[in-house]
N, C-alpha and C positions, 0 to 999 in steps of 0.2 A: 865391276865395282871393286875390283883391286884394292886392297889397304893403303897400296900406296897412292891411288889417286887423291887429289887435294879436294875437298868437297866444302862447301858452306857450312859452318856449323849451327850460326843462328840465322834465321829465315822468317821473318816478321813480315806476313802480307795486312793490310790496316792500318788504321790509325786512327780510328775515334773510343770503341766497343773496350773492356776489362771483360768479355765474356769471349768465349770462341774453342774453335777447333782444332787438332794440332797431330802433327806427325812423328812419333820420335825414330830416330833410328839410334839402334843396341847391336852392340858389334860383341857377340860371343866369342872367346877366347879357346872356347876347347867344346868339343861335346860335352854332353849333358840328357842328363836324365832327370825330369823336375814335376815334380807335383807344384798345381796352379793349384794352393789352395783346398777346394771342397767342388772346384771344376771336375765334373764328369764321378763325381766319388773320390775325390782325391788321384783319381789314372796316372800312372807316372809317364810322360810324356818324352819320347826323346827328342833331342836339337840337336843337330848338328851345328860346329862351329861355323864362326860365318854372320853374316849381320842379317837385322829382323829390323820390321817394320810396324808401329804399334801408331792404330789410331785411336784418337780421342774425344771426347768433349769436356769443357767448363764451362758452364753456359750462364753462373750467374755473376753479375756486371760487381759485385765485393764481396768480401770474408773468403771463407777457405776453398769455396768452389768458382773464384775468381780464374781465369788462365794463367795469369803469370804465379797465383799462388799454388796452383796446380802443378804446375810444371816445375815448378823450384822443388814441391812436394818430390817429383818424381825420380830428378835429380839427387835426394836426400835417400841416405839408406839407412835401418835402422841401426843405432848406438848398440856397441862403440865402434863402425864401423864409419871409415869415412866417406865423405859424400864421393859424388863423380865427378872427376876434373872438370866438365864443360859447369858445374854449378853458380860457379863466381862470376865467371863470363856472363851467362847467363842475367844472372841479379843486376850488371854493370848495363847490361842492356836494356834489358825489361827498365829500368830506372831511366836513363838515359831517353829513351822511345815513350816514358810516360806509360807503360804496363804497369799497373799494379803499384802500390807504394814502397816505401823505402823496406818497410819490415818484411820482406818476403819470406822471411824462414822459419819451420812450423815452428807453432807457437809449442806445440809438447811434441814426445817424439813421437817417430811416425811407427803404426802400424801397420802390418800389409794386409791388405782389403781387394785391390782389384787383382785381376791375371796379371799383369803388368808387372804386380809390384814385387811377385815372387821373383823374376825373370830379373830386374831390375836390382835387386836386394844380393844377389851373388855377386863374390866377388870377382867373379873370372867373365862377369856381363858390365860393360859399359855405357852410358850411353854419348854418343859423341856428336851426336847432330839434332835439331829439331827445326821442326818447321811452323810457326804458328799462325792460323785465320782470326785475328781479331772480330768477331761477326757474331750477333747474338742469334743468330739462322742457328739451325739445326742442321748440319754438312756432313756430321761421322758416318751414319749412312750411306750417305752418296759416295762421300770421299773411299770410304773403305768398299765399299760395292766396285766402284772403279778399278781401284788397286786390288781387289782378288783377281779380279779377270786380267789385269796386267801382264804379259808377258815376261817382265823384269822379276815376277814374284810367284810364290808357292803357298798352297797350303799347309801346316804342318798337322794340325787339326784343326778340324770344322768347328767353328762357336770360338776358339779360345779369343780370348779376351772379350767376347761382347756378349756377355752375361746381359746385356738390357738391351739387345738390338737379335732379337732372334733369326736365324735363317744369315747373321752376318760371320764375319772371320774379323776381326781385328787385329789379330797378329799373324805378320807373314814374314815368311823369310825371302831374301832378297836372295835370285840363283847368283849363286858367286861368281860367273860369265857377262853376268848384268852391268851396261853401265846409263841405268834407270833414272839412280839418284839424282843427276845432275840435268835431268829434262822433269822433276818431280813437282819444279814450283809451276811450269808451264801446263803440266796436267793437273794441277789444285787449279789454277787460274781459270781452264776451261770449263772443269766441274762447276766453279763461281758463276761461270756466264749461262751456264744449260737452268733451266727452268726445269722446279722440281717436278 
């Protein structure tokens, strides 16, 4: 999973649901040492550089816990910093595919609240690709249960990012020999067809 390989950067499986499940991938720029938060006590956590993989949910169908308001949220970093390049793109899509309506950018600025948003909020972390399940199912589980076991991925620590899914990992890093990514949407797809 090279930098230089060309990867998709928006990934829309669906077409009816404004609620759903989503993949991002965050390409870290450098090591790092990072407190998630009030994760584990505050633990200062290191990353190595190299991209990570964060699963999600937005599961309701309007307002701010809509998906495509979700995802724009995550995109946004807080003032006065500026958002992530893939943002605009992003918004042209979600509008374009019928995700979410025209105003997708927070309504005040954003606070950081999940594991995510710490990782997401530095400037030397980008995120440059997503992948979204339009589907008011419940998938982050599953999907992230899958992808720990993955062979393309790692754990950095156990829990980070799924504060509401015990016994899960939601952020992983992707081994930087991996070229996972681009067979990603073919294993969300099989996840969709397996019965829970």
């Amino acid at each position: 999973m090279g930098a230089g390989m060309e990867i998709p950067s928006i990934v829309i499986i669906g077409d009816d649901s404004q609620a759903g499940t989503y993949i991002l991938r965050i390409r870290l720029k450098e090591n790092t040492a990072l407190k998630f938060g009030r994760f584990k006590k505050g633990k200062l956590i290191s990353l190595p550089a190299g991209d990570y993989l964060y699963i999600g949910s937005a599961l309701s169908e309007k307002g701010s816990t809509s998906l495509a308001r979700r995802l724009i949220r995550h995109a946004t970093r807080r003032n006065p910093q500026p958002p992530h390049p893939i943002r605009e793109k992003m918004i042209d899509r979600f509008i374009k595919s019928g995700l979410g309506p025209r105003d997708l950018l927070p309504k005040r600025g954003k606070t950081l609240h999940w594991n995510v948003d710490f990782l997401l909020d530095l400037p030397s972390a980008e995120l440059i690709a997503i992948l979204a399940i339009r589907s008011p199912e419940r998938l982050e589980k599953r999907l992230a249960k899958r992808l720990e076991q993955d062979p393309h991925t790692e754990i950095i620590e156990p829990g980070l990012g799924a504060n509401d899914a015990p016994g899960n990992t939601h952020l992983l890093r992707i081994r930087s020999d991996s070229t996972g990514w681009t067979s990603l949407t073919d294993k969300v797809r099989e996840v969709l067809k397996e019965t829970p």
